[in-house]
Backbone as JSON Lines, residues from 0, in Angstrom:
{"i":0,"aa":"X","n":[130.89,113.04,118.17],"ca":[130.28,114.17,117.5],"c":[129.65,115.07,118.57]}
{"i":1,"aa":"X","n":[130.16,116.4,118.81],"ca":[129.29,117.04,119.27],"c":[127.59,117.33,119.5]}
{"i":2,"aa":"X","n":[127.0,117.57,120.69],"ca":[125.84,117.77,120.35],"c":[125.35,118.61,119.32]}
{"i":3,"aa":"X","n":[126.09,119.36,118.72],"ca":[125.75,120.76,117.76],"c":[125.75,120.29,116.66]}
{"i":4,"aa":"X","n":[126.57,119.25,116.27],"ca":[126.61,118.64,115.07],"c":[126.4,117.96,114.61]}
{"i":5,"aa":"X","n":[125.25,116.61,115.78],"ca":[124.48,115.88,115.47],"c":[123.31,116.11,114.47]}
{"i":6,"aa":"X","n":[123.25,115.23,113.44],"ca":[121.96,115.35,112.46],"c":[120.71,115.78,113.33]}
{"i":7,"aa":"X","n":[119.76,116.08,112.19],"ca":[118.38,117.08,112.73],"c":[117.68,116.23,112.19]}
{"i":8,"aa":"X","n":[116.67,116.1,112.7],"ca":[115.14,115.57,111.6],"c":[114.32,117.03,111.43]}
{"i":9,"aa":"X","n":[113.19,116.87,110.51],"ca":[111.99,118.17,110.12],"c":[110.69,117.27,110.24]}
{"i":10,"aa":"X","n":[110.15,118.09,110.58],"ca":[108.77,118.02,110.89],"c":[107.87,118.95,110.5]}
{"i":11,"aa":"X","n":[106.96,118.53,109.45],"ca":[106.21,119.61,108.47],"c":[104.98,119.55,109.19]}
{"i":12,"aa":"X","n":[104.16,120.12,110.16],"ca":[102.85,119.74,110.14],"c":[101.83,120.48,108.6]}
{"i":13,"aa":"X","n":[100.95,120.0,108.68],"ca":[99.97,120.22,107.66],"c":[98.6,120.12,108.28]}
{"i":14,"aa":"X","n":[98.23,121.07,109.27],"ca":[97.1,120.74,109.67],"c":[95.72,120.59,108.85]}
{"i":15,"aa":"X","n":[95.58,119.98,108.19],"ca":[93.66,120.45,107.07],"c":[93.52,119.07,106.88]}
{"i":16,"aa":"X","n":[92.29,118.44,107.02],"ca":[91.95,117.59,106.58],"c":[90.53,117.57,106.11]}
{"i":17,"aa":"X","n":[89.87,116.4,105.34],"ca":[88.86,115.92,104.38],"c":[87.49,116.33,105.7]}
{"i":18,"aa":"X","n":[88.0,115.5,106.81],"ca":[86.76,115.72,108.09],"c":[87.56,115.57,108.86]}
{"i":19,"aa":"X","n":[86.93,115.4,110.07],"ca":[87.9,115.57,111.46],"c":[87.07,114.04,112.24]}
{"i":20,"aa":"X","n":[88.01,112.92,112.52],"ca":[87.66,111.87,112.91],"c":[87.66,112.39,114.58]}
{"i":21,"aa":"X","n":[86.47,111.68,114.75],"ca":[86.46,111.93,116.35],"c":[87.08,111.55,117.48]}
{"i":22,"aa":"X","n":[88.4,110.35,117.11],"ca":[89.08,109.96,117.85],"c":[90.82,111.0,117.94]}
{"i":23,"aa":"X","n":[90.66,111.81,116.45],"ca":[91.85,112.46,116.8],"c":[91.65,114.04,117.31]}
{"i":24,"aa":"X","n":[93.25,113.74,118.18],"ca":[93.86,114.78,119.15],"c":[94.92,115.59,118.63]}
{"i":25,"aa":"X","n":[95.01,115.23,117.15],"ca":[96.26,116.33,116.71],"c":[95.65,117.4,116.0]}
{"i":26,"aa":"X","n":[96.04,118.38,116.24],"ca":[95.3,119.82,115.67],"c":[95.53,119.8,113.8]}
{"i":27,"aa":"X","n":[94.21,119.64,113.9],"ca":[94.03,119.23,112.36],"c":[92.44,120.36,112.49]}
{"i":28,"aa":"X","n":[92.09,120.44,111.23],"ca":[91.1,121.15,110.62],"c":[90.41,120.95,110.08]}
{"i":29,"aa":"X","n":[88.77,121.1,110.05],"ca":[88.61,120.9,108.4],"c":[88.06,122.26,108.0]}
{"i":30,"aa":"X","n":[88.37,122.48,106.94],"ca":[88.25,124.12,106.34],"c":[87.51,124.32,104.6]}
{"i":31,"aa":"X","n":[86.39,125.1,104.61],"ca":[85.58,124.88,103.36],"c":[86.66,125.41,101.79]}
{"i":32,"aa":"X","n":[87.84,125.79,102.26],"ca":[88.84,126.04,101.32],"c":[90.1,125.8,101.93]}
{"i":33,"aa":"X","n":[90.99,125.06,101.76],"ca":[92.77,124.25,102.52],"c":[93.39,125.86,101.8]}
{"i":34,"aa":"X","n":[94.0,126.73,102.56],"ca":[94.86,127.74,102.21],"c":[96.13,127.62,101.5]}
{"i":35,"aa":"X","n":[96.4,126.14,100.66],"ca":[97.9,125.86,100.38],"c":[98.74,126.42,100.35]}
{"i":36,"aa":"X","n":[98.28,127.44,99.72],"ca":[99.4,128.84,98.79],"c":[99.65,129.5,99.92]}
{"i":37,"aa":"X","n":[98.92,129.81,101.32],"ca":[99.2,130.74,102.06],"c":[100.38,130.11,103.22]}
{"i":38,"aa":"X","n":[99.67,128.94,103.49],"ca":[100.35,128.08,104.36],"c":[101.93,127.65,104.11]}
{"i":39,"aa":"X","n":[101.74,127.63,102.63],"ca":[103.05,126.56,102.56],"c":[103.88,128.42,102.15]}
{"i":40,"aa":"X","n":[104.04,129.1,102.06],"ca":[104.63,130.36,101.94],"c":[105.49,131.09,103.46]}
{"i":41,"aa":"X","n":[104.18,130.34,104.27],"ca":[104.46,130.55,106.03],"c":[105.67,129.36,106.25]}
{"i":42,"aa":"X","n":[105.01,127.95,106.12],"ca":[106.45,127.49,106.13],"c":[107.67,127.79,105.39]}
{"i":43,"aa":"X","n":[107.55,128.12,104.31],"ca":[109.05,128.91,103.48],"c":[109.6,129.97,104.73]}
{"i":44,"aa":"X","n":[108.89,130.93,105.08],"ca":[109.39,131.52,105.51],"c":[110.28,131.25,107.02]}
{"i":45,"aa":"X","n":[109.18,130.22,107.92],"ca":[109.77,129.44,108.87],"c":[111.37,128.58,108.86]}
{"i":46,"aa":"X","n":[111.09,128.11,107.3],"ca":[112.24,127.29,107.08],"c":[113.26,128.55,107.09]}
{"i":47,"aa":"X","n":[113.22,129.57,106.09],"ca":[114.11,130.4,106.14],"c":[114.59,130.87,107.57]}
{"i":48,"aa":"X","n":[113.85,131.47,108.25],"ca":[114.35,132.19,109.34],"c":[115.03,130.52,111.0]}
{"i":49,"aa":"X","n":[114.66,129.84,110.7],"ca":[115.42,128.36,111.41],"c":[116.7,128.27,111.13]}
{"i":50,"aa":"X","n":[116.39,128.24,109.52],"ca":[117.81,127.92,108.54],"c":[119.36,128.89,109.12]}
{"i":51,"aa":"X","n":[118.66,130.2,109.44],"ca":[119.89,131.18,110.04],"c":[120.22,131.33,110.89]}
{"i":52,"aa":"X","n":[119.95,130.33,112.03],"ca":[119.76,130.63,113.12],"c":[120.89,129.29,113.27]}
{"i":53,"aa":"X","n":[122.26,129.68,114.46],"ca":[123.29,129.16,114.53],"c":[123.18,127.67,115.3]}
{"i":54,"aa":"X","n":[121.97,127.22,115.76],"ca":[121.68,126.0,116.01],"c":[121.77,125.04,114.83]}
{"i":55,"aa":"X","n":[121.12,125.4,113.79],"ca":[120.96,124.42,112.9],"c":[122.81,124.33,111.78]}
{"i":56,"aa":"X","n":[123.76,124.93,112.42],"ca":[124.64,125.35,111.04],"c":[125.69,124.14,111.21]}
{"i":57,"aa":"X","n":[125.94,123.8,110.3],"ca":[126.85,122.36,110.53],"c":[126.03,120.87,110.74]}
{"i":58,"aa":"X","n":[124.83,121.33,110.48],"ca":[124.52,120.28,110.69],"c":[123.77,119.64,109.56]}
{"i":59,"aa":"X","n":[123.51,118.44,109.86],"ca":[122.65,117.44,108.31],"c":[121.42,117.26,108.38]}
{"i":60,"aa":"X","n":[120.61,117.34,107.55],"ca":[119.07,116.7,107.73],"c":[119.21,115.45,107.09]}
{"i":61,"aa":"X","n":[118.66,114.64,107.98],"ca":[118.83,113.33,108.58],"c":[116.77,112.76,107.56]}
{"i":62,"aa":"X","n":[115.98,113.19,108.3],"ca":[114.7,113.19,108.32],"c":[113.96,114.18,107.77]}
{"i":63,"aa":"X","n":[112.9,114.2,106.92],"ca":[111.92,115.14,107.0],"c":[110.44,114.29,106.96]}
{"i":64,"aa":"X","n":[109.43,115.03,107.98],"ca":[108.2,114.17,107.69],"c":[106.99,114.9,107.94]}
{"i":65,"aa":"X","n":[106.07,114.76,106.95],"ca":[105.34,115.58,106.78],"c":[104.35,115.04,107.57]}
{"i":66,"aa":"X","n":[103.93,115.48,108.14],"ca":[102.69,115.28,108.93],"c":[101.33,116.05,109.29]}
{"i":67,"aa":"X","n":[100.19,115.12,110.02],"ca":[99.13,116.31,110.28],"c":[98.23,115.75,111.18]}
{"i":68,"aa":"X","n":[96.67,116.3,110.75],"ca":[96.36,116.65,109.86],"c":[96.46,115.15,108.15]}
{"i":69,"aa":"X","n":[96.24,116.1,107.51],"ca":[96.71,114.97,105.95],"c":[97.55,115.66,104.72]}
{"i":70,"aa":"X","n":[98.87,115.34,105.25],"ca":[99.49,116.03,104.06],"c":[99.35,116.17,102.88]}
{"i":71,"aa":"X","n":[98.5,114.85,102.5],"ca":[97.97,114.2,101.14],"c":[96.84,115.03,100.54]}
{"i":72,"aa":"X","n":[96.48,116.37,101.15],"ca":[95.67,117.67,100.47],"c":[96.46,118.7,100.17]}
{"i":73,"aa":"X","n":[97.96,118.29,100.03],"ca":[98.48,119.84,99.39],"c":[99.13,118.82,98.25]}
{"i":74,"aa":"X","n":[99.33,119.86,96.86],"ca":[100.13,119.6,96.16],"c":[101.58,118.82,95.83]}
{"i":75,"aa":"X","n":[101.74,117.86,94.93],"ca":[103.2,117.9,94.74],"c":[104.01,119.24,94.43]}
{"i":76,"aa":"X","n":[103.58,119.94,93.88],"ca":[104.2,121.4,93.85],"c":[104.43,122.24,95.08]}
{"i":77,"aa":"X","n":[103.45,122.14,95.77],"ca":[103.84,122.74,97.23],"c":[104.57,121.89,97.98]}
{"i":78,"aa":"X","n":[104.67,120.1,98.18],"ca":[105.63,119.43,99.27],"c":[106.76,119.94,98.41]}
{"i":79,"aa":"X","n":[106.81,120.41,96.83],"ca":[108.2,120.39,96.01],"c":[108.78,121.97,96.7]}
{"i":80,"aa":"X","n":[108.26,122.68,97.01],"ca":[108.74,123.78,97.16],"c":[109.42,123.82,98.35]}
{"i":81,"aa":"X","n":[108.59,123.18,99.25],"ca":[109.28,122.92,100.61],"c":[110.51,122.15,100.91]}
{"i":82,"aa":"X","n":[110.2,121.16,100.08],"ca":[111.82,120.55,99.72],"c":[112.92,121.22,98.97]}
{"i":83,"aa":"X","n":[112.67,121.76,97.55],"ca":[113.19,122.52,97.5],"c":[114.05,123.83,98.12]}
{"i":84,"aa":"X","n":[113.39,124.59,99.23],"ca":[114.06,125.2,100.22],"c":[114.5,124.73,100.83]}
{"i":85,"aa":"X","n":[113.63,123.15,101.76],"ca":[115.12,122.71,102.67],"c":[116.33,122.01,101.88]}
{"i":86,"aa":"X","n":[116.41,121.92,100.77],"ca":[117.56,121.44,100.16],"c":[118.41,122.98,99.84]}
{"i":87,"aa":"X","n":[117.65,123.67,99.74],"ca":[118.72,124.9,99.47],"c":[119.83,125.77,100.77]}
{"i":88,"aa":"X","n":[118.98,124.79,102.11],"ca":[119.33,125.77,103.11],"c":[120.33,124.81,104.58]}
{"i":89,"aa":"X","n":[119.8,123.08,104.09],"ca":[120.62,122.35,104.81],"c":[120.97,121.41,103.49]}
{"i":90,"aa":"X","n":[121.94,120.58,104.7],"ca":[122.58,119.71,104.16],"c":[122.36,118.4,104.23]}
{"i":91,"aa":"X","n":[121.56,117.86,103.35],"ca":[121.13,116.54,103.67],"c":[121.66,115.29,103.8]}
{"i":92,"aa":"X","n":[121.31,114.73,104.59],"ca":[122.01,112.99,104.71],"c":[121.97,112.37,103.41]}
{"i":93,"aa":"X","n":[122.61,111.6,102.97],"ca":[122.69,111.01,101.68],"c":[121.84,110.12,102.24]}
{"i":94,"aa":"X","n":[121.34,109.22,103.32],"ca":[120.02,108.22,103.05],"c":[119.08,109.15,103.73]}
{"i":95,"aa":"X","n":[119.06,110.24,103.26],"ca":[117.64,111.03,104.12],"c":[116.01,110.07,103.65]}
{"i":96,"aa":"X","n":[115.47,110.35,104.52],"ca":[113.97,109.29,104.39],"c":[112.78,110.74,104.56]}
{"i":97,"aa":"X","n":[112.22,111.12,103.93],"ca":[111.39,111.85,103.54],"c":[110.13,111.62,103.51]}
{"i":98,"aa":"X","n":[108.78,111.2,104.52],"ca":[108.06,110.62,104.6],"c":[106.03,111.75,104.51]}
{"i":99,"aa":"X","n":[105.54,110.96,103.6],"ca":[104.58,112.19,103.74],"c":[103.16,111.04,104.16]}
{"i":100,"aa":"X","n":[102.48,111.44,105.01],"ca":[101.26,110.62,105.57],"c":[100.25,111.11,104.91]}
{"i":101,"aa":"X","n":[99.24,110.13,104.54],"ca":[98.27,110.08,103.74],"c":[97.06,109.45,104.24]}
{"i":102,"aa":"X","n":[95.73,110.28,103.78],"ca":[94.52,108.97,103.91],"c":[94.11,108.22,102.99]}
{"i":103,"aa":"X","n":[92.86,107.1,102.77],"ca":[93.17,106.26,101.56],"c":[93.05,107.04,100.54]}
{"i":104,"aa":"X","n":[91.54,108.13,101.27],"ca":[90.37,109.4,100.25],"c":[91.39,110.07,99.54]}
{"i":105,"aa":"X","n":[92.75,109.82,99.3],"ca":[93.17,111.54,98.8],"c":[94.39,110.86,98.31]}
{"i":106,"aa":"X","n":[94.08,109.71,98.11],"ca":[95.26,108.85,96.83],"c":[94.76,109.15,95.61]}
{"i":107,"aa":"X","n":[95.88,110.1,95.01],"ca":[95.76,109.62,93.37],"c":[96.95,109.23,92.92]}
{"i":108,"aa":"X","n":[97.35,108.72,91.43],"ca":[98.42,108.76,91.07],"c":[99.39,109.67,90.37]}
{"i":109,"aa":"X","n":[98.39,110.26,90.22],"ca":[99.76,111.57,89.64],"c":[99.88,112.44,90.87]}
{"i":110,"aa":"X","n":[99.19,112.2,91.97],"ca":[99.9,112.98,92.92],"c":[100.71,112.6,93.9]}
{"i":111,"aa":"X","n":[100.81,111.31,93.84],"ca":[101.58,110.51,94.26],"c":[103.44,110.41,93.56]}
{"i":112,"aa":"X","n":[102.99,110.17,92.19],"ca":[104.21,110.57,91.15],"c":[104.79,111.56,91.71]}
{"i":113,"aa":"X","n":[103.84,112.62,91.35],"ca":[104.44,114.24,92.21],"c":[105.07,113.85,93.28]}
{"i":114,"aa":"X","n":[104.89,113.3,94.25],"ca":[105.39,113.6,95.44],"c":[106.66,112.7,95.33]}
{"i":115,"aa":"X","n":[106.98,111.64,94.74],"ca":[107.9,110.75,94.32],"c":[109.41,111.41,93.66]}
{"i":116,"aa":"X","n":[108.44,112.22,92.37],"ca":[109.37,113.14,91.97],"c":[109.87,114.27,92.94]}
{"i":117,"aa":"X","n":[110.12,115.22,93.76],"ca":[110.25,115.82,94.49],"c":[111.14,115.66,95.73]}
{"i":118,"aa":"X","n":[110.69,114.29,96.08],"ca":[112.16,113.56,96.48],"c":[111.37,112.46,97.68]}
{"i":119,"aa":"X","n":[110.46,112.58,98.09],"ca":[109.51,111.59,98.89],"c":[109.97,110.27,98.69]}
{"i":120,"aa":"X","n":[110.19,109.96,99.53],"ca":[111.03,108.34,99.61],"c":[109.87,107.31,100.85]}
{"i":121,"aa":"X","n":[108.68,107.6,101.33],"ca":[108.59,106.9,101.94],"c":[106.97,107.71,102.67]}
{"i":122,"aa":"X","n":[106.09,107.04,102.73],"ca":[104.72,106.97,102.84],"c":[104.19,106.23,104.3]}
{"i":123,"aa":"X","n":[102.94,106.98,104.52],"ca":[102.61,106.37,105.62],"c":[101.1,106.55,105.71]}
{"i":124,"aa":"X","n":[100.43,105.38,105.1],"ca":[98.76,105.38,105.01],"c":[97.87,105.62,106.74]}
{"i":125,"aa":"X","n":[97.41,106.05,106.72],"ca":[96.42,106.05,108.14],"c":[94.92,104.97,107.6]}
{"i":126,"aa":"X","n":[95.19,104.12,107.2],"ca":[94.16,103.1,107.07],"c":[93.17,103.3,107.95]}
{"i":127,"aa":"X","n":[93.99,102.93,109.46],"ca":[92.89,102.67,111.08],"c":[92.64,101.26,110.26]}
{"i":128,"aa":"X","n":[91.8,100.38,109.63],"ca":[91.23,99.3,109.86],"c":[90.79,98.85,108.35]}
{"i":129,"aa":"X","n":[90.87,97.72,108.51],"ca":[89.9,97.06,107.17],"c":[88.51,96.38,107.31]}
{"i":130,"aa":"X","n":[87.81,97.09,108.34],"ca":[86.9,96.33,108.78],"c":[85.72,97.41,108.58]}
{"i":131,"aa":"X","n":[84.51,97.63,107.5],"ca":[83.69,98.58,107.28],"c":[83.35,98.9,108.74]}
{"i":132,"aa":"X","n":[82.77,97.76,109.38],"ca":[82.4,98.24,111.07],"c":[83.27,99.47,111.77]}
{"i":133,"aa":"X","n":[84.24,99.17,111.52],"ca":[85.35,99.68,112.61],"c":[85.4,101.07,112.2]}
{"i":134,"aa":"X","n":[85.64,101.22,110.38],"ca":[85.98,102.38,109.88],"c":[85.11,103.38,110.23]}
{"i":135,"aa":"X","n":[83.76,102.8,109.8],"ca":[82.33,103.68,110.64],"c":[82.69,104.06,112.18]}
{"i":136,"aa":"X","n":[82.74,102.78,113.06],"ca":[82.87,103.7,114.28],"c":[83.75,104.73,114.51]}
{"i":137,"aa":"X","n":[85.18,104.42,113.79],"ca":[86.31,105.69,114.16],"c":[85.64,106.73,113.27]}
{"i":138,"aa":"X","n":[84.6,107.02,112.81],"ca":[84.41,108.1,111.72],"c":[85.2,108.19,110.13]}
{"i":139,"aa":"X","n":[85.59,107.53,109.85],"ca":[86.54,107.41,108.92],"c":[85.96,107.52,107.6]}
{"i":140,"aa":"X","n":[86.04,108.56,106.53],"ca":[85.46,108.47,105.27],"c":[86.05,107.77,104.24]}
{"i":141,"aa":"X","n":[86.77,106.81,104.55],"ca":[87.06,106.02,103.36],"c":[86.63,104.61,103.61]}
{"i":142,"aa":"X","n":[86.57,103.77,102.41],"ca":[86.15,102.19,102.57],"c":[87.4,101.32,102.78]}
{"i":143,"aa":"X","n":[87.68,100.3,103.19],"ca":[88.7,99.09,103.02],"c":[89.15,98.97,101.11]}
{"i":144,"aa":"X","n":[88.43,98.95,100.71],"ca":[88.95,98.83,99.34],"c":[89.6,100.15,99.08]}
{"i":145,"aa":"X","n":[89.5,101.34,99.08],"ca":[90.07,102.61,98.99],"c":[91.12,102.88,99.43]}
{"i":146,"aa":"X","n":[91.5,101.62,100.69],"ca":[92.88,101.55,101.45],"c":[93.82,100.25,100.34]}
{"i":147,"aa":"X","n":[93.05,99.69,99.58],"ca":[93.7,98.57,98.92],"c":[93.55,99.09,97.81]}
{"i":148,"aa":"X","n":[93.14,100.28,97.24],"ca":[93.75,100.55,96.1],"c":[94.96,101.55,96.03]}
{"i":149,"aa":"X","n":[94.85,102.92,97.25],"ca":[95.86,103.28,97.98],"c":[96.97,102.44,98.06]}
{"i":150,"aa":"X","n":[97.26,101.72,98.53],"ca":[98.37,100.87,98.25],"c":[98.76,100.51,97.05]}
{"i":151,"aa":"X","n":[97.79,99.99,96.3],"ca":[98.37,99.83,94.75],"c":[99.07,100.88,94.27]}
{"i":152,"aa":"X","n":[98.24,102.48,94.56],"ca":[98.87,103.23,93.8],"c":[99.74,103.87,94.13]}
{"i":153,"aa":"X","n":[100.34,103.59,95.72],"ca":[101.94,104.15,96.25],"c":[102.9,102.99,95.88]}
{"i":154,"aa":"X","n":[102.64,101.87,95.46],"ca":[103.54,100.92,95.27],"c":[103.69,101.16,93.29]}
{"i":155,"aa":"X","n":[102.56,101.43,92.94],"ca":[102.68,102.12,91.08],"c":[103.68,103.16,91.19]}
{"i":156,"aa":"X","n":[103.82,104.2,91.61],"ca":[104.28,105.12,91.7],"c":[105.78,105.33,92.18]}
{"i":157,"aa":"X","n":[106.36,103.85,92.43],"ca":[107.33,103.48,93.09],"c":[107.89,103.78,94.42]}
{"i":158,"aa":"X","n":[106.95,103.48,95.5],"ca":[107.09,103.66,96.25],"c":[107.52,102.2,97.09]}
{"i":159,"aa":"X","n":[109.12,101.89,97.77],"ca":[109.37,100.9,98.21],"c":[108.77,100.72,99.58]}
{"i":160,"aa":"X","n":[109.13,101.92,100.3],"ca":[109.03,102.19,101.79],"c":[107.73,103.0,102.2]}
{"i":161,"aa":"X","n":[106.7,101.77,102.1],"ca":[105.7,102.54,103.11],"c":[105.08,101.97,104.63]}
{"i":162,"aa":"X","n":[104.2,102.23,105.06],"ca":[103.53,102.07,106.53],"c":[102.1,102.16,106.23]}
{"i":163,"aa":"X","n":[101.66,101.54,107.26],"ca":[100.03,101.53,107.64],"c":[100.11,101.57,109.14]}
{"i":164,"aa":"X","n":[98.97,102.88,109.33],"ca":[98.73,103.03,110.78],"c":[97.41,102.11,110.33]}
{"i":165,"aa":"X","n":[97.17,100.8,111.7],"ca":[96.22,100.32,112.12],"c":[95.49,100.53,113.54]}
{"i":166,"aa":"X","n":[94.49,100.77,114.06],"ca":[93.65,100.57,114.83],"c":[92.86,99.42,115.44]}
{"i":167,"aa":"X","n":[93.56,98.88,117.02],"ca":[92.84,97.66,117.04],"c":[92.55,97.72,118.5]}
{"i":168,"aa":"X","n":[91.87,96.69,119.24],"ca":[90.69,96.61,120.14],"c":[89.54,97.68,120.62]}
{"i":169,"aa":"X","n":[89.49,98.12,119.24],"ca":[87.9,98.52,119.38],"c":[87.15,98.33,119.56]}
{"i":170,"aa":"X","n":[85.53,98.89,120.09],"ca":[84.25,98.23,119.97],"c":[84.15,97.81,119.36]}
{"i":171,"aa":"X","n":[83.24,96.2,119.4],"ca":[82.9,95.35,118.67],"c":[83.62,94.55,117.37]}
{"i":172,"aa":"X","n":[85.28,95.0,117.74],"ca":[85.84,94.07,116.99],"c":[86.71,93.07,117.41]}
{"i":173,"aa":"X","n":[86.97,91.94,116.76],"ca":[87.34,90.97,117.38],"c":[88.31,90.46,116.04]}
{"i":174,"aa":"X","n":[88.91,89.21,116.41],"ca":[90.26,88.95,115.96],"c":[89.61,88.12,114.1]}
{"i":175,"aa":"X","n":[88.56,87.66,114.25],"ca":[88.11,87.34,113.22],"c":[87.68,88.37,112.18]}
């Protein structure tokens, strides 16, 4: 296969989040109003003007993954729209894996559904830790149980394929 016609992956960033943990380095935000409507309109338009551009033509989307930041503060209606355009403009892999990252704080289940429905095949919790200690030191506003009900409710929602980012040899934690 040519290089030209090798599959593509996507990469959605979503920079906004709940607070800004002091250990992260990815340009994330926190903002007293998340711009959804404005933002996700900018990516439409991004997708559009990529989409025409003779690099991407012949080729498959393989991947899409939403990332940030916490994708898990915009809408199923907005990840739907975005999918929606990239389904209108490439051609997707029949096992495409569609992955949207989440914190525990911003699990619900109907927005989870949403994102299920839409075509999301595959989840990726940022836990960091189950250890109240730990969560405090990384700054983290959610509890260990909030990460274990998070899970319940991406696995309700039918979710087969997910992930947990963990965090380990931190201060003052140890294997017990």
């Amino acid at each position: 296969m040519s290089p030209q016609k090798e599959p593509f992956s996507l990469y959605i960033h979503i920079p906004y989040c709940i607070s800004k943990c002091p250990y992260c380095d990815f340009n994330s935000h926190v903002v007293p109003k998340i711009p959804e409507a404005d933002y996700t309109s900018a990516l439409l338009r991004e997708i559009d003007f990529y989409a025409g551009t003779e690099a991407w033509q012949g080729r498959s989307l393989q991947s899409v993954f939403f990332g940030g930041g916490t994708p898990s503060t915009f809408s199923p209606a907005s990840i739907g729209e975005i999918m929606e355009k990239s389904a209108s403009l490439f051609s997707f892999d029949k096992d495409i894996e569609i992955t949207l990252e989440a914190n525990p704080g911003t699990v619900d289940s109907a927005h989870f559904s949403g994102y299920r429905s839409c075509g999301v095949n595959r989840i990726s919790i940022g836990a960091q830790s189950f250890q109240s200690h730990v969560l405090e030191f990384l700054g983290r506003v959610h509890s260990a149980d909030e990460t274990r009900q998070a899970l319940r409710v991406v696995q309700q929602a039918g979710f087969e394929n997910f992930s947990m980012d963990l965090i380990y040899a931190c201060p003052n934690q140890s294997l017990s």
